[in-house]
C-alpha positions in Angstrom: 154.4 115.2 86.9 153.0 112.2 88.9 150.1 110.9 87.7 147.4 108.8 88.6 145.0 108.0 85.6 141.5 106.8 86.1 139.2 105.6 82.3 138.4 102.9 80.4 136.8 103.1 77.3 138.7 104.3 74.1 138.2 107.8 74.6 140.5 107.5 78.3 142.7 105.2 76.2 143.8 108.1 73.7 144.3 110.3 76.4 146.6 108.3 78.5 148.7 107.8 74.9 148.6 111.5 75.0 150.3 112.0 78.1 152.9 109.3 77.9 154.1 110.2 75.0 154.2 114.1 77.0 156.9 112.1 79.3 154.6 112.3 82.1 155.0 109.4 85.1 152.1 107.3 85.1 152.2 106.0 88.6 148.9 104.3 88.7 146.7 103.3 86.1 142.8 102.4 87.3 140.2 101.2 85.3 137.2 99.2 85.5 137.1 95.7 86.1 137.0 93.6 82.9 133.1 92.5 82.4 131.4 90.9 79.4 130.9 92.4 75.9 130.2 92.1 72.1 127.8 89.6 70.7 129.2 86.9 72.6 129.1 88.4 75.7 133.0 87.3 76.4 135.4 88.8 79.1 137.2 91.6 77.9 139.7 94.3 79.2 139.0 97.9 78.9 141.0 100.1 76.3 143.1 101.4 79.0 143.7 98.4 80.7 145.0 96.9 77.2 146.9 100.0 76.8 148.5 100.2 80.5 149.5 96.5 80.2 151.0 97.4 76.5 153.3 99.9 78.7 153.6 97.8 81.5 152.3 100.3 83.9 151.3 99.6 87.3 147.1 98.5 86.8 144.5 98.3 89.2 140.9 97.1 88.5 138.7 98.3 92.1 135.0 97.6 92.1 134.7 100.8 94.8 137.8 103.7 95.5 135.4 103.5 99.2 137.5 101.2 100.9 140.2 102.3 103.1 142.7 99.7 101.6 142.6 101.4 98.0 142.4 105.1 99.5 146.0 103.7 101.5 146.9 103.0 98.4 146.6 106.1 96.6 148.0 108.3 99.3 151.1 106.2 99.0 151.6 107.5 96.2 152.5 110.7 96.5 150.7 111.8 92.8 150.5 115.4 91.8 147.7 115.1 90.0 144.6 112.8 89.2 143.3 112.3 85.4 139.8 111.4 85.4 138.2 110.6 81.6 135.1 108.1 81.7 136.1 105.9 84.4 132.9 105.1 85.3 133.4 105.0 89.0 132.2 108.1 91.7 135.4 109.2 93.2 134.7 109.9 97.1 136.1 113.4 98.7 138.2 111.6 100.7 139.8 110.8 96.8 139.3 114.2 95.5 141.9 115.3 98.1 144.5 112.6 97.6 146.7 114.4 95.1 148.4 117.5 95.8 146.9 119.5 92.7 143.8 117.6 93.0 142.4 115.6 90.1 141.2 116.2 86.6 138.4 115.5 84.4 138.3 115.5 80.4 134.5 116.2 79.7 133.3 115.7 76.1 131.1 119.2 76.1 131.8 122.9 76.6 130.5 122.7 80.3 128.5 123.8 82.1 126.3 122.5 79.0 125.7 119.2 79.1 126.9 117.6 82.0 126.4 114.0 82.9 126.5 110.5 81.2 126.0 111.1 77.6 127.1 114.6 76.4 128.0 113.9 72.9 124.7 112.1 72.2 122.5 114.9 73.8 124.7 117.6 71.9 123.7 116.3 68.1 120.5 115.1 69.4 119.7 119.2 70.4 120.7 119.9 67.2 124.0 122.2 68.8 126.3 123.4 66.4 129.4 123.0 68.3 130.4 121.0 71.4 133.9 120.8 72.6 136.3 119.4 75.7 136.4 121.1 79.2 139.1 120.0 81.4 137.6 120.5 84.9 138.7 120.7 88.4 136.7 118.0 90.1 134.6 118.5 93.3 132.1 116.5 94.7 129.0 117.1 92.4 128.0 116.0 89.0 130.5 117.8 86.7 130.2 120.7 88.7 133.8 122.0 89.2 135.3 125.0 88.5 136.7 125.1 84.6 140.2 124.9 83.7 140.4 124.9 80.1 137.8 124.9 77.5 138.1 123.7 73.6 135.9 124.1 71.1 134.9 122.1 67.4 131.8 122.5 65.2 129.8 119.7 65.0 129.4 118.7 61.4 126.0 118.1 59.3 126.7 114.5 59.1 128.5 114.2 62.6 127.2 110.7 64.4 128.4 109.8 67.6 131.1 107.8 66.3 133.1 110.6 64.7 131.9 112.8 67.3 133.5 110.9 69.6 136.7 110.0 68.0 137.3 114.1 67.1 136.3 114.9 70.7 138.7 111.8 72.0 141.8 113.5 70.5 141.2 117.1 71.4 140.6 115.9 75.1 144.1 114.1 74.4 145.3 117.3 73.4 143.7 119.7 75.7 144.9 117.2 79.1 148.5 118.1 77.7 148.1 121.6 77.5 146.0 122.3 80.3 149.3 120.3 82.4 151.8 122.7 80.9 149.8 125.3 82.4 149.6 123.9 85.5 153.3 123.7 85.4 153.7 127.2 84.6 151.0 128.4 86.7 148.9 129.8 84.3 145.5 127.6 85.1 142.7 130.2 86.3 139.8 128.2 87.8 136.5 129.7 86.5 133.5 129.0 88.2 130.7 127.6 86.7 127.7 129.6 85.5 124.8 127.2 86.5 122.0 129.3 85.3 123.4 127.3 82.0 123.7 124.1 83.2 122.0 121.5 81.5 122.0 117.5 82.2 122.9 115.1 79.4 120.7 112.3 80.7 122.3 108.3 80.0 120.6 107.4 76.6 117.5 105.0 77.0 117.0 102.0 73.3 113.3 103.5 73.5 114.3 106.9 72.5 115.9 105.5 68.7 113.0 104.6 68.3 111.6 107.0 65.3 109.0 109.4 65.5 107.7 110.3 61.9 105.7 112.8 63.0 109.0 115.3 63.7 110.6 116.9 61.4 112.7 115.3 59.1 116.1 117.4 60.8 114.8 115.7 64.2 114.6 112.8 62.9 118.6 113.1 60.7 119.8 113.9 64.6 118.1 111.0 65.9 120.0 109.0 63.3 123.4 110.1 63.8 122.7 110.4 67.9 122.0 106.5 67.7 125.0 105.6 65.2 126.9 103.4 66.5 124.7 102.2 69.5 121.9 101.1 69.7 121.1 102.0 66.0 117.8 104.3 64.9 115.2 102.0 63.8 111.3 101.5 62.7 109.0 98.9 62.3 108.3 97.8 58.7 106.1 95.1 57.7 106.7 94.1 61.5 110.2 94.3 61.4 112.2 96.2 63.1 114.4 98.2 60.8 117.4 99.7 61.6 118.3 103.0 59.8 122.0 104.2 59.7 122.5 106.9 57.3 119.7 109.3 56.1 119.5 113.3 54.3 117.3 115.7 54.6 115.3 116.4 51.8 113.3 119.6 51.8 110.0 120.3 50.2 106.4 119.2 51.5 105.4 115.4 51.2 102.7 114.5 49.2 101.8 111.9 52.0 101.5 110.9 55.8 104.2 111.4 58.0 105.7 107.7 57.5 105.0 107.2 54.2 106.6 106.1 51.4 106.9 108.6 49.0 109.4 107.4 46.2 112.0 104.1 46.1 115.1 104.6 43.6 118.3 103.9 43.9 119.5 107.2 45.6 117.5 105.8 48.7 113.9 105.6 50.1 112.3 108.9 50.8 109.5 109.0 53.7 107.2 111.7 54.8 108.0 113.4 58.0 106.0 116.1 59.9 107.8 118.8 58.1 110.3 117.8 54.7 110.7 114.5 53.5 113.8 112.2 55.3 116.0 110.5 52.7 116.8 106.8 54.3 120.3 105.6 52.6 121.5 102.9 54.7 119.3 100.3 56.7 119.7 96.8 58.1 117.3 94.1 59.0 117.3 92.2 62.1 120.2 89.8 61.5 121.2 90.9 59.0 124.0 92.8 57.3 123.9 97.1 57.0 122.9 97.4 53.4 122.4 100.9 50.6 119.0 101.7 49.8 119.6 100.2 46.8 120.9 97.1 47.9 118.2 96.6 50.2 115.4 97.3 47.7 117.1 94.7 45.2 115.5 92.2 48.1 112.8 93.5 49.6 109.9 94.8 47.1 109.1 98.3 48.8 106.4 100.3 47.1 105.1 103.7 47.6 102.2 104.2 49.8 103.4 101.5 52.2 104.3 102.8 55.8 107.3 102.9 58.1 105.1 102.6 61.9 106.1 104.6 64.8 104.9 101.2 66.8 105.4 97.3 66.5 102.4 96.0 65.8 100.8 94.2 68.8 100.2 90.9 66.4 103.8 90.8 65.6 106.1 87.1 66.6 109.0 89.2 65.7 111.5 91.2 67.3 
């Protein structure tokens, strides 16, 4: 089939692999423009730009699909079909209608649940026990268009974004592929969604990995693993802000305050939380490297009774 394919981050990247190695023509490959990124905030290219210059595909980088000049563009091209995975950009109607078959979106959740910006953070951060990919029909609302496949994974205990991600990045790979051979063969049913279960996966704000010790110490695992990789879970200790990466559950009922220190060893640092007792195994100090509970206590003298703090204090000259 023809193909246009609109991403950019990783998770588009994978996908486009996907199809080229199906033998589909990629006619057009659009991502977003390159822009500034990592620590030293250098110029960089997208995954799928890298990838589409890798296969020497034809690459274009619009700020807006609005303009008449890149819609003229499009229709020139005679696609069957538009893929659609995290582009990042609102494709108009006038779009929408370019190809003959329409176009495509791989959405990281079992849709109509969770639509929007960030549905892999807001599905471990509900505590959902299985998310998935929904290959969609695009119209012109928020991931509102009618379903065309649906896949399905559990989401693991010790999920994090990351490996959420990455599993979720090659069953949308996979599903794309499939859902095409349907197409072919005529076997895609639309199936409208059911809105009475639509929920919005709002774009994640820093303030919320911030950590509440007064939830439970499972809210508090999910807020963990919803922050891991970006921006990172953290606290405020001895006016630092502490970063926490990996943490367990441990049930039972704290002999303390929720923030409190219950007990240091080399297994990790165990804090009170409203309910059970959270397990902190892996933390990391502003500047400085991620580090085991153990590690980290081998440096910093932690006792019992002190407190991890919900908020910086207000006399604090750090960040």
């Amino acid at each position: 089939m023809r193909i246009i394919f609109a991403g950019t981050p990783i998770f588009a990247a994978t996908a486009l692999d996907a199809l080229l190695k199906a033998d589909h023509e990629i006619v057009l490959v659009l991502t977003q423009p390159d822009r500034p990124a990592g620590r030293g905030m250098k110029t960089a290219a997208s995954a799928v730009k890298l990838l589409a210059q890798q296969q020497d595909l034809a690459l274009l980088q619009p700020l807006t699909l609005k303009s008449a000049e890149i819609q003229t563009q499009l229709l020139a091209l005679s696609a069957d079909v538009m893929i659609v995975a995290a582009y990042g950009l609102i494709l108009p109607e006038t779009v929408l209608k370019i190809p003959r078959l329409g176009c495509m979106n791989i959405h990281a959740s079992l849709l109509p649940r969770w639509r929007g910006a960030a549905p892999i953070q807001r599905a471990i951060l509900a505590g959902d026990h299985e998310t998935g990919i929904t290959i969609m029909q695009m119209d012109a609302g928020l991931d509102t268009g009618a379903i065309l496949l649906k896949r399905s994974i559990a989401i693991a205990p010790d999920d994090t974004t990351q490996s959420l991600h990455d599993k979720l990045g090659l069953l949308g790979a996979q599903s794309i592929v499939e859902a095409l051979v349907l197409l072919q063969q005529g076997r895609l049913v639309p199936i409208v969604q059911d809105e009475t279960l639509a929920c919005y996966a709002a774009k994640i704000k820093k303030t919320e990995a911030e950590i509440d010790w007064q939830q439970s110490a499972e809210q508090i695992d999910r807020v963990v693993r919803t922050f891991n990789p970006n921006p990172g879970a953290y606290t405020y200790f001895r006016d630092l802000a502490l970063k926490i990466w990996q943490a367990k559950v441990v049930a039972g009922r704290a002999a303390g305050k929720p923030g409190e220190i219950i007990s240091v060893d080399r297994e990790g640092i165990t804090v009170a939380c409203g309910s059970n007792m959270l397990q902190v195994e892996i933390v990391q100090k502003p500047g400085g490297k991620k580090l085991s509970s153990a590690d980290f206590l081998a440096g910093n003298n932690l006792q019992p009774g002190e407190n991890f703090s919900a908020v910086k204090h207000s006399t604090s000259k750090h960040d």
